[in-house]
DOSEBA-61457 format. One record per residue (C-alpha): x, y, z; residue in one letter; residue number from 1. Coordinates in Angstrom, 2 decimals, always signed. Layout:
N
R       c1       c2       c3  code  pos
R        X        Y        Z     A  NUM
...
END
This chain:
440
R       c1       c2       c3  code  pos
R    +0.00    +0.00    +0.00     X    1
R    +1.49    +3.66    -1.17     X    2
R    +0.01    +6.07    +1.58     X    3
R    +0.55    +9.57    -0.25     X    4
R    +2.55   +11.73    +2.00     X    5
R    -0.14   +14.47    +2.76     X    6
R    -2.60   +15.38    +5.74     X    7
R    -6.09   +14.10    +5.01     X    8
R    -9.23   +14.54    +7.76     X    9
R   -12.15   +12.51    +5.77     X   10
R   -14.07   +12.53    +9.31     X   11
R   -13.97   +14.40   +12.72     X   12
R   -11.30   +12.49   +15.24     X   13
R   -12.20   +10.37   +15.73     X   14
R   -14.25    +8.69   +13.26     X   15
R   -17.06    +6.23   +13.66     X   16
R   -14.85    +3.05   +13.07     X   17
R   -12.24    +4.33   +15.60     X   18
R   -14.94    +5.01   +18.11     X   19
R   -16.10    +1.53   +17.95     X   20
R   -12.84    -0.23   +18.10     X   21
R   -12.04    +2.33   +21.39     X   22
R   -15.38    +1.20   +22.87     X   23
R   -13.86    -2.50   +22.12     X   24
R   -10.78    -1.27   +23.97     X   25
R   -12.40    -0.39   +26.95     X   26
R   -13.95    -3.78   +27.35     X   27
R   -11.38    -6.12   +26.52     X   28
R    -7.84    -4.31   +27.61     X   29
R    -6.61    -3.00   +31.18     X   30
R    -7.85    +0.41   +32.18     X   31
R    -4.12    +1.46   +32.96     X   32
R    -3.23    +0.74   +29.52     X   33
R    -3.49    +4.37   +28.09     X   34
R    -3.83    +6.10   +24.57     X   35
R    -2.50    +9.36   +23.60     X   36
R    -5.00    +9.98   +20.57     X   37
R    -8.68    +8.09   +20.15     X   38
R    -7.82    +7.15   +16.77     X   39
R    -6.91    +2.97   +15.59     X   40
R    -4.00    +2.75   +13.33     X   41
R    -4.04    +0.78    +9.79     X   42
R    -0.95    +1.64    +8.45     X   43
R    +1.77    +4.08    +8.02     X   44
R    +4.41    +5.68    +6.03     X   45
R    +7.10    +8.13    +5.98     X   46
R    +5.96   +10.97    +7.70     X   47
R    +2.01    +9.71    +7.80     X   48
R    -0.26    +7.22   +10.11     X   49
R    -3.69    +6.32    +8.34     X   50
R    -6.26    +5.77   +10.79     X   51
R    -9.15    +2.85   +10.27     X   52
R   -11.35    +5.71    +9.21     X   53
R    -9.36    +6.73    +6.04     X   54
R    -7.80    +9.37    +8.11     X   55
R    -4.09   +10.33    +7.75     X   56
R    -2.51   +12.11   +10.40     X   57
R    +1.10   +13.94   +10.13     X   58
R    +3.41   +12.08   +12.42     X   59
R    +5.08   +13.95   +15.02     X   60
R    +6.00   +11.14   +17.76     X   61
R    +7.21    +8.20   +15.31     X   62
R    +5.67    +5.48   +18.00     X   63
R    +7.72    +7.38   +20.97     X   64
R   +10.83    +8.03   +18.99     X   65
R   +10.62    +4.41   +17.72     X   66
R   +10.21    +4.45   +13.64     X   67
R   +12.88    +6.88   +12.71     X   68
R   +13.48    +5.24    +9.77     X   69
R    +9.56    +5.18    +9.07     X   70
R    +6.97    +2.62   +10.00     X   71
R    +7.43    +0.16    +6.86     X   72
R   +11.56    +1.27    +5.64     X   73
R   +11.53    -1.17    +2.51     X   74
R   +15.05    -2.73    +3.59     X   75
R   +13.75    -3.10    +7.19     X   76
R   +10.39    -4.53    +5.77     X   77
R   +11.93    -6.46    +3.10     X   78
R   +14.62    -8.22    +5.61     X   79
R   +12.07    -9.02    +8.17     X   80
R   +10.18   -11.01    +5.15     X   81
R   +13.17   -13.08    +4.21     X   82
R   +13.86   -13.75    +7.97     X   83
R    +9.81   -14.91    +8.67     X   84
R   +10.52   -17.36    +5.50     X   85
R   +13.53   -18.77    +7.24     X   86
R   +12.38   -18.90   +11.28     X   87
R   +10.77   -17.35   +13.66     X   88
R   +12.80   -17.92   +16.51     X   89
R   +15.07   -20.88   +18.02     X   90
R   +16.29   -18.82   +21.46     X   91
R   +19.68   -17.66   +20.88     X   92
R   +20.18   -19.25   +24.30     X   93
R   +19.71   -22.34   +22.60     X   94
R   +20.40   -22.64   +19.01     X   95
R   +22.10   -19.64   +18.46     X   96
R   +21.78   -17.72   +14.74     X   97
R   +23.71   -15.38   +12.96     X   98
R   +22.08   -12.32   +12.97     X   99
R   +22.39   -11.72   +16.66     X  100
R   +25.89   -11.95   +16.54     X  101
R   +26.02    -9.39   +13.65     X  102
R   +24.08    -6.75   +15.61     X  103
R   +26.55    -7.20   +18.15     X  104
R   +29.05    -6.49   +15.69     X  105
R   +27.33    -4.07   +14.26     X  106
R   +26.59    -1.63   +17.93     X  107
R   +30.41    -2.68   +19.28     X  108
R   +31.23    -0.44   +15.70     X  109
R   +29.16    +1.67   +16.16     X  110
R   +28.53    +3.12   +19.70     X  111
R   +31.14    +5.71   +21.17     X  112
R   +34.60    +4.51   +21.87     X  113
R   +37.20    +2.56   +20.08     X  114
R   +38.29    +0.02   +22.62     X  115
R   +36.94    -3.76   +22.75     X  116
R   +33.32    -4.16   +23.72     X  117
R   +30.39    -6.93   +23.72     X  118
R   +26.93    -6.50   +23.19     X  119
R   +24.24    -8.38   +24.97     X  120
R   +20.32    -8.01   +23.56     X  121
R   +17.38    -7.85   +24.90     X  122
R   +14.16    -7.03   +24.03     X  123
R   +12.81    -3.12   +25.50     X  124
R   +14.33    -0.31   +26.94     X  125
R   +13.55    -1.15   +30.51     X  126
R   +15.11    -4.75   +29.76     X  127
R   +18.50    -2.74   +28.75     X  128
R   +18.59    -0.44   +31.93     X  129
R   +18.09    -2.94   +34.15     X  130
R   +20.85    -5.55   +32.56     X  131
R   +23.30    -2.39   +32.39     X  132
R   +22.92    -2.20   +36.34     X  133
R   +23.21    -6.44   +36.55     X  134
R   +26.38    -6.03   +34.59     X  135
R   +27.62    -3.34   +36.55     X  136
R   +27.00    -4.57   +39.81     X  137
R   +28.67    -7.52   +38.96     X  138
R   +31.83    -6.19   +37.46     X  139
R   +32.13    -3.33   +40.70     X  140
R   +31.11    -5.67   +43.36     X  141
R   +28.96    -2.82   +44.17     X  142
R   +25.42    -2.13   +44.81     X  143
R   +24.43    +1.82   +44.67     X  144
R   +23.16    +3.18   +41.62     X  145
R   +22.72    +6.66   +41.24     X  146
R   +19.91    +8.58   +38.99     X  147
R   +18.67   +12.03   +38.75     X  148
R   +16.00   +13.96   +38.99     X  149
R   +13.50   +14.31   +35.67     X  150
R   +14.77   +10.58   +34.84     X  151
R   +12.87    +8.21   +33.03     X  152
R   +14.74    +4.28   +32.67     X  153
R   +11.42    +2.37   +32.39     X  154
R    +8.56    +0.51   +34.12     X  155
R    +9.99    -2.77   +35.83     X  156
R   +10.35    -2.56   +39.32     X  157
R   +13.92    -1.51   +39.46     X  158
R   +13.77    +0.66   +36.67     X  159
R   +10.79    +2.46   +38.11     X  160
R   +12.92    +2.97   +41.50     X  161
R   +15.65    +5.13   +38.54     X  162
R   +12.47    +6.83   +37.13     X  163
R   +12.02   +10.05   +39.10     X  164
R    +8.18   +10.76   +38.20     X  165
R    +5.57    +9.49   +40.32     X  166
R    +2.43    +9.68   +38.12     X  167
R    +1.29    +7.73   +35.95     X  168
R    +4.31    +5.27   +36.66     X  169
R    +5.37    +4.60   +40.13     X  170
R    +1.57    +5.68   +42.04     X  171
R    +1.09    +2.50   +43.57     X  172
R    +3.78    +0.23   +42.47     X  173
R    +5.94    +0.34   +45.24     X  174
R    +7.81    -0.94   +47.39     X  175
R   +10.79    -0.48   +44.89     X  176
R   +14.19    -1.93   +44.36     X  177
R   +16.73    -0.67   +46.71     X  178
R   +20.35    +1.16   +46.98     X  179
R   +19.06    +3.27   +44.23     X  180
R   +19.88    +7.09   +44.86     X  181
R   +19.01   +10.44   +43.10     X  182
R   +20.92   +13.70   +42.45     X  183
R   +20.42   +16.95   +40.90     X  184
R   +20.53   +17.13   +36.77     X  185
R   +21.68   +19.93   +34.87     X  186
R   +18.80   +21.63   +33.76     X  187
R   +19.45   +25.02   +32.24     X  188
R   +16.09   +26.86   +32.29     X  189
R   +15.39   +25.90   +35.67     X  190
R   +18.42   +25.89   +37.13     X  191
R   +19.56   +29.38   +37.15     X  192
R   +21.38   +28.84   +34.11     X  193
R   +24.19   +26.78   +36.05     X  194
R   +27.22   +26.11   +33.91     X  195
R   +27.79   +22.75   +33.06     X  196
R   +30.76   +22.39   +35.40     X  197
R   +28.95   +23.63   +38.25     X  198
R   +25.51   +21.76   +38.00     X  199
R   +28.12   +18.78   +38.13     X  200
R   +29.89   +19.49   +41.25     X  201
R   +26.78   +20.07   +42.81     X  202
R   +25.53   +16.69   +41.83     X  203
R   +28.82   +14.68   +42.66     X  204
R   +28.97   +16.56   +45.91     X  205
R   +25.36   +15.01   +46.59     X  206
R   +26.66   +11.60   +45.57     X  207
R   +30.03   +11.55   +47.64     X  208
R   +27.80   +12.78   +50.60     X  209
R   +24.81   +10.60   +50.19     X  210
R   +26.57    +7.78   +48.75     X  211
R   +29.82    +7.74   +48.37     X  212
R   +32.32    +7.35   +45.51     X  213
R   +33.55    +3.71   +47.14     X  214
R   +30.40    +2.37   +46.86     X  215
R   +28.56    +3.38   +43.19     X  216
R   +28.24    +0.40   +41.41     X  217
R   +26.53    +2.66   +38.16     X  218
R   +25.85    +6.40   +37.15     X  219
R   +23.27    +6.07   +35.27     X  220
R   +21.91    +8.97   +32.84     X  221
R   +20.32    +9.88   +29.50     X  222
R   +22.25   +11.90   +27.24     X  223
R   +19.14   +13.92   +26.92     X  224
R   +16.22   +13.14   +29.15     X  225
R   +13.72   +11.77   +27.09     X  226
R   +10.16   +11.59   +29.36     X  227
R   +11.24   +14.39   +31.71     X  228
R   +10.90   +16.80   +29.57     X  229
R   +13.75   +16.32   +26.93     X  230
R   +16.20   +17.86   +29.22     X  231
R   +19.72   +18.60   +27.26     X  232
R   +22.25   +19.62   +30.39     X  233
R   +24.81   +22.63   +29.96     X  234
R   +28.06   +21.68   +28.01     X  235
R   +30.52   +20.01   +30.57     X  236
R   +27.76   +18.52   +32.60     X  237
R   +28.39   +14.94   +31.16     X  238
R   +32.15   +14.79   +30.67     X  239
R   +32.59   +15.49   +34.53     X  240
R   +30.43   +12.57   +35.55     X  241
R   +32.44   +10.21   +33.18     X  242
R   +35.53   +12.09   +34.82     X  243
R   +33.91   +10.84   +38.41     X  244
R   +33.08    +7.37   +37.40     X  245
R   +36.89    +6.94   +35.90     X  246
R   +38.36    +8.08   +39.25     X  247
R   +36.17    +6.34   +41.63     X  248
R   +35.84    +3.23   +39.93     X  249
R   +32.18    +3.25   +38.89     X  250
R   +30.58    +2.90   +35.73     X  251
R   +28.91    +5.06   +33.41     X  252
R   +26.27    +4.54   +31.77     X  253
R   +24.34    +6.07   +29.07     X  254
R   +20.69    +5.68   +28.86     X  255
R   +20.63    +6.19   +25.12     X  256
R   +17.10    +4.79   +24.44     X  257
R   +15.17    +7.35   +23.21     X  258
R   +18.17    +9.69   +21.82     X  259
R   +19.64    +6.35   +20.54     X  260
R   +20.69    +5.94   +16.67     X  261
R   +20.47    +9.31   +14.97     X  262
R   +17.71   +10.82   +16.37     X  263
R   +19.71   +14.14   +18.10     X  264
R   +21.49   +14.59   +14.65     X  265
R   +24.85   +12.43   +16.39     X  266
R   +24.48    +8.80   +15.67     X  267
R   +24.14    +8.67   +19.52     X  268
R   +23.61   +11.97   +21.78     X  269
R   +26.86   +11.35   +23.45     X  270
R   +29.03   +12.02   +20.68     X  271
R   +27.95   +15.46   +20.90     X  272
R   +30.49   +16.60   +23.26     X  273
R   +32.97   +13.53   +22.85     X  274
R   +31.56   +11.48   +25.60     X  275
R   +32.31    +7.40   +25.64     X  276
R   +30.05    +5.81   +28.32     X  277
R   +31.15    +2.52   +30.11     X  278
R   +28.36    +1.07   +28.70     X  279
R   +25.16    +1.91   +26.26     X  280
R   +21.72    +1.27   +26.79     X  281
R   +19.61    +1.06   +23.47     X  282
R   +16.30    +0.24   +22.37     X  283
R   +13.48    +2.22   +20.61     X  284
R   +14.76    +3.47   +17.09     X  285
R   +17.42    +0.13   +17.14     X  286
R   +15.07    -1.75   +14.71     X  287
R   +12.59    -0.26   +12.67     X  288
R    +9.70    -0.50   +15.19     X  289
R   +10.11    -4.30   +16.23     X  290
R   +11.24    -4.98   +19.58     X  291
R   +14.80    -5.04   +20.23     X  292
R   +16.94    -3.60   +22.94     X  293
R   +20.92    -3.70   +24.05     X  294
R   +23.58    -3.14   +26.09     X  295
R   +26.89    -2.60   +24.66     X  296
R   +29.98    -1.75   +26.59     X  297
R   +33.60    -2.01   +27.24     X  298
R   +34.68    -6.15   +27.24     X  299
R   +36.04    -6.43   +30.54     X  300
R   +32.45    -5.05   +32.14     X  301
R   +30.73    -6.89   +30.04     X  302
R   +32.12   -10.39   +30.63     X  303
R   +31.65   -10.00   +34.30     X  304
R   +28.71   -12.29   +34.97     X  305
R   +28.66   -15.48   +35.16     X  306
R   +27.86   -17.57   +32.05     X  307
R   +23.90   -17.59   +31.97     X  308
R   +23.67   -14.80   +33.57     X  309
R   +22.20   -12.49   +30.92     X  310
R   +19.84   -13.42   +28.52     X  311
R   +16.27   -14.32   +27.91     X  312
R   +13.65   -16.47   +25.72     X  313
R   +13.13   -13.12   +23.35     X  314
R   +16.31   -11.28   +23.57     X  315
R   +17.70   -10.92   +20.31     X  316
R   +14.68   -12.30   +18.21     X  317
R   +15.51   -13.09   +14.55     X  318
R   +13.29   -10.84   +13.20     X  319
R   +14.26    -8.07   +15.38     X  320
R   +17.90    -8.79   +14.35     X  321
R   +16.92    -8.66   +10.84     X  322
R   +15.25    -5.48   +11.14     X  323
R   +18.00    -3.62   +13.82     X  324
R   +20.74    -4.51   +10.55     X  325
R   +18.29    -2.95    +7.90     X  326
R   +17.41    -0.53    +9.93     X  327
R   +20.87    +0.44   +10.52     X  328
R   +22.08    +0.28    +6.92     X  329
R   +19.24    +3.00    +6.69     X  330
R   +20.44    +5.26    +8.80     X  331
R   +23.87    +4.72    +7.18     X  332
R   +22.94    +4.49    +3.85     X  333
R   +20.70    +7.87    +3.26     X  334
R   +21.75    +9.70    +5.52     X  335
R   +20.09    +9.84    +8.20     X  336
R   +22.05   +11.54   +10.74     X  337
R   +22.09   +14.68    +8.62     X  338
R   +18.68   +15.05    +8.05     X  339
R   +18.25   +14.88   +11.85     X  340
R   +20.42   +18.15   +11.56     X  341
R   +17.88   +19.71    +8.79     X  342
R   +14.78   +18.60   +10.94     X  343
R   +16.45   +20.34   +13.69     X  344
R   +17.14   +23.19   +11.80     X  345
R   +13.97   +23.29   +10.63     X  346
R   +11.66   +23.05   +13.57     X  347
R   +14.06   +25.88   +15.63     X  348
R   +13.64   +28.24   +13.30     X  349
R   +10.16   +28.22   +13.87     X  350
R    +9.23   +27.53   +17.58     X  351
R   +11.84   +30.35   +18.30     X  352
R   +10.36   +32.37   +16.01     X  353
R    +7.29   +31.99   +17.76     X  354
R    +8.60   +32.31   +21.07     X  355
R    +9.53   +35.73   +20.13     X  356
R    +5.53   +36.20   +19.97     X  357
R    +4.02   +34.46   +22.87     X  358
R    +6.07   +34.62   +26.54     X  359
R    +3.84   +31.05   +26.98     X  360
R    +6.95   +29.60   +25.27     X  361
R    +9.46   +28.99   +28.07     X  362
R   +11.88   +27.04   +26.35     X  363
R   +12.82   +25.92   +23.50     X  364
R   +15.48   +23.08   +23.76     X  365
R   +16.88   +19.71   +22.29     X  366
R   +18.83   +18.36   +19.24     X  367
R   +18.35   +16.84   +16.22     X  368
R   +14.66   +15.50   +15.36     X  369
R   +14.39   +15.40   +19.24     X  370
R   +13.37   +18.98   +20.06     X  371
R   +11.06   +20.12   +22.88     X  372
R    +9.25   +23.28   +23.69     X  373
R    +8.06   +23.89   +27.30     X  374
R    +5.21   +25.82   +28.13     X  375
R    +4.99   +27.93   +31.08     X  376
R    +2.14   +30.67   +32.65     X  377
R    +2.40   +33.95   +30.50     X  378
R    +5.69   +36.29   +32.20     X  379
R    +6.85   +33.42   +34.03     X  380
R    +8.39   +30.10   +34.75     X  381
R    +5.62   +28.50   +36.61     X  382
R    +4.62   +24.95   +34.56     X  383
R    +1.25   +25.46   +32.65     X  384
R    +0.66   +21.61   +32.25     X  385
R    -3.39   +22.64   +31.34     X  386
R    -1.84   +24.45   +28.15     X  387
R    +0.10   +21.30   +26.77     X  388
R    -2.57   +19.08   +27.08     X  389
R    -4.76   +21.86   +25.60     X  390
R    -2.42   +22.52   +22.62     X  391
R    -1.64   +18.72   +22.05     X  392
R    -5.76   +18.27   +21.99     X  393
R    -6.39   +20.34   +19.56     X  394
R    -3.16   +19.32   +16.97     X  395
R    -4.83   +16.25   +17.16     X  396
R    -8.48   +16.78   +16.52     X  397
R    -6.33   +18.25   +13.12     X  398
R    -4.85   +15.35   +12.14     X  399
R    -1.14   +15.89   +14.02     X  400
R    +0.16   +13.76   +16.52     X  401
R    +2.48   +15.17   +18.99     X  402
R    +2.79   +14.20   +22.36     X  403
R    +3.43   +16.00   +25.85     X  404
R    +5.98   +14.87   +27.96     X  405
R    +7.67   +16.83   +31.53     X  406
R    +7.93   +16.02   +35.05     X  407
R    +5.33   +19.41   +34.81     X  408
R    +3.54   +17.56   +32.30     X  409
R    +4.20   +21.44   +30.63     X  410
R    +6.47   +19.88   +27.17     X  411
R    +5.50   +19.76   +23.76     X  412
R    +7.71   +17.01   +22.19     X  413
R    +8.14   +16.62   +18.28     X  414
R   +10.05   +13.14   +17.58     X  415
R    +9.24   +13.06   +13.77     X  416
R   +10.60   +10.26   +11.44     X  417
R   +13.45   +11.23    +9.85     X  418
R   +11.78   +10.30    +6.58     X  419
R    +8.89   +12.80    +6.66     X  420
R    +8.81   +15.68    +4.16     X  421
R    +9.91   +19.16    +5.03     X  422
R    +6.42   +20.00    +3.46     X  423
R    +4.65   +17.74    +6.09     X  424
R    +6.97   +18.92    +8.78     X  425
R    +6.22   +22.55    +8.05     X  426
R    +2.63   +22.20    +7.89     X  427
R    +2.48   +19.92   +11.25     X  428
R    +4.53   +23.06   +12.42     X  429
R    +2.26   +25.37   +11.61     X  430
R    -0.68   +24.49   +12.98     X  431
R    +0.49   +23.58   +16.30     X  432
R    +1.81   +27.28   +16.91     X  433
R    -2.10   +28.34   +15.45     X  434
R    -2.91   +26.18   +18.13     X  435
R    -1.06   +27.64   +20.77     X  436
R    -1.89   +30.82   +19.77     X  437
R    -5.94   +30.35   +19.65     X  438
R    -5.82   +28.92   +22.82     X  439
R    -6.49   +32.16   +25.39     X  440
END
């Protein structure tokens, strides 16, 4: 099917055959499974998602930063074929195949550093995290693991302990996984505008009090926060917690999930300012929207546990391997990366321009096709969370799906493919800042 890359509203949204298949929703699946839009997907393309209704909506969220090489890439779609003709699955645990060990090969290339690594796979982000802490703790002979505020890592128990924001995730989930502690991010517009170098000695000074450097198993941090509000710290904010981890033994870890595999306009967000983590958390954008996740890190941590102690029935599916190496050559192959730059480009120019215009517009922040605006109470800083969801309502009764995100719940996030059309970006664009600005 050839979805042609333009906006199309052939009913209000939602439509009558979305409506129904909601109200089927609501009887068959778990209340606290949510939905951002009330619209049922059919398929999707480049920078468009066609709703059962006929419906085509501009794409600015790409499945939570997930298809940025579009929702059906033809080398992605075209290996995963060939692989589904072959097997399905054997357990790499078991039978092991080929293509697992080639996305191995493939991330130990690719992620930031040049020395010897291994990769282990899993199969979400969460999965990743969690492993990255395992593999820590058993290479440090440590337990403490230290977050920071505005942190998302996931939704497993130990992962939601890292996460910083209590609703919707941790209300009610608790008691969580222990020796996990928290410290102060670099977080320019609310932080007084703190130098990079400074926000950092004001976070280690937290950890060696709290903590201290003798007993951090893992720092553990996301390039750029993804659900707290797409958080980029100051310039120097990074380096100095690899610095710490170096000198105190610990290891770093990125959390480079969402900003993972050229989505910030760097293959990963770290390279930005030179960074090379310990280890490397990815999932998300790894594999053309199947479900894949990794760790990949220096050999030595790595191969600290014990033989069988990583792994899992999933981890590393065939498809998923398939479609992380297409998916890959992709991002290699056209370009990718750059056009992250253009989106970038491309969206600043235009929510700055409009911040100019309306003192609603806190912030605008982030790299790449990763960019954020945050939305505050006119003349001040104070979150306006009502706004967001406002703004975000109304971009979607128009066909444009962009999602909020913020410990505030106050950020506009735009996560486009990195296939969509400047035409369809500009137009998505421009009727989110009508939005904003009809909305008193």
């Amino acid at each position: 099917m050839t979805i042609e890359q333009r906006r199309i509203l052939k009913t209000a949204i939602p439509g009558p055959v979305s409506a129904g298949l909601m109200a089927r929703k609501q009887g068959a699946v778990a209340a606290g499974v949510g939905t951002t839009l009330p619209v049922f997907a059919v398929a999707a393309d480049g920078g468009v998602v066609v709703d059962a209704d006929g419906n085509q909506l501009i794409d600015l969220g790409s499945g939570i930063a997930v298809t940025t090489v579009g929702a059906k890439a033809p080398r992605v779609v075209e290996a995963v074929k060939q692989q589904v003709d072959a097997f399905t699955h054997t357990c790499f645990m078991i039978t092991p195949y080929e293509g697992y060990v080639a996305v191995a090969e493939t991330l130990n290339r690719l992620t930031p550093g040049d020395h010897e690594k291994r990769t282990a796979l899993f199969n979400s982000g969460a999965e990743a995290v969690e492993n990255a802490v395992k593999i820590a703790r058993a290479y440090t002979g440590r337990q403490a693991v230290v977050v920071f505020d505005h942190a998302y890592h996931g939704r497993t128990n130990l992962t939601l302990a890292m996460t910083a924001k209590n609703q919707p995730y941790k209300r009610g989930f608790g008691p969580f996984a222990a020796e996990v502690y928290r410290a102060p991010v670099s977080y320019p517009y609310r932080d007084g505008g703190l130098d990079g170098a400074t926000a950092a000695a004001r976070a280690l000074d937290v950890i060696e009090k709290q903590v201290g450097g003798t007993e951090v198993a893992a720092v553990v941090i996301e390039p750029i926060q993804g659900e707290g509000g797409f958080v980029e710290p100051a310039p120097g904010f990074l380096p100095a917690l690899a610095e710490w981890c170096r000198a105190n033994g610990a290891v770093f870890v990125a959390d480079e999930v969402q900003s993972g595999f050229a989505r910030t306009g760097d293959l990963f967000a770290c390279n930005h300012e030179g960074v090379v983590p310990d280890l490397v958390a990815t999932a998300k954008g790894i594999a053309g929207g199947l479900p894949l996740s990794a760790v990949t890190g220096r050999a030595e941590i790595m191969d600290a546990p014990q033989v069988g102690g990583l792994g899992g029935t999933y981890g590393g599916n065939p498809l998923a391997c398939a479609a992380a190496l297409a998916a890959i050559e992709t991002i290699e192959a056209d370009g990718l990366v750059a056009r992250a730059r253009q989106i970038e480009e491309l969206i600043k120019s235009r929510l700055l321009l409009a911040q100019k215009e309306d003192d609603r517009i806190g912030d605008v922040r982030g790299r790449g096709a990763m960019i954020a605006v945050e939305l505050v109470q006119p003349g001040t800083s104070e979150p306006a969370p009502d706004l967001a969801k406002a703004v975000a309502t109304a971009c979607h009764q128009q066909g444009i799906i962009v999602l909020t995100c913020g410990t505030y719940g106050n950020v506009l996030r735009f996560l486009p493919p990195l296939t969509i059309s400047d035409d369809l970006l500009v137009e998505a664009l421009e009727i989110v800042i009508a939005s904003l600005r009809e909305i008193a």
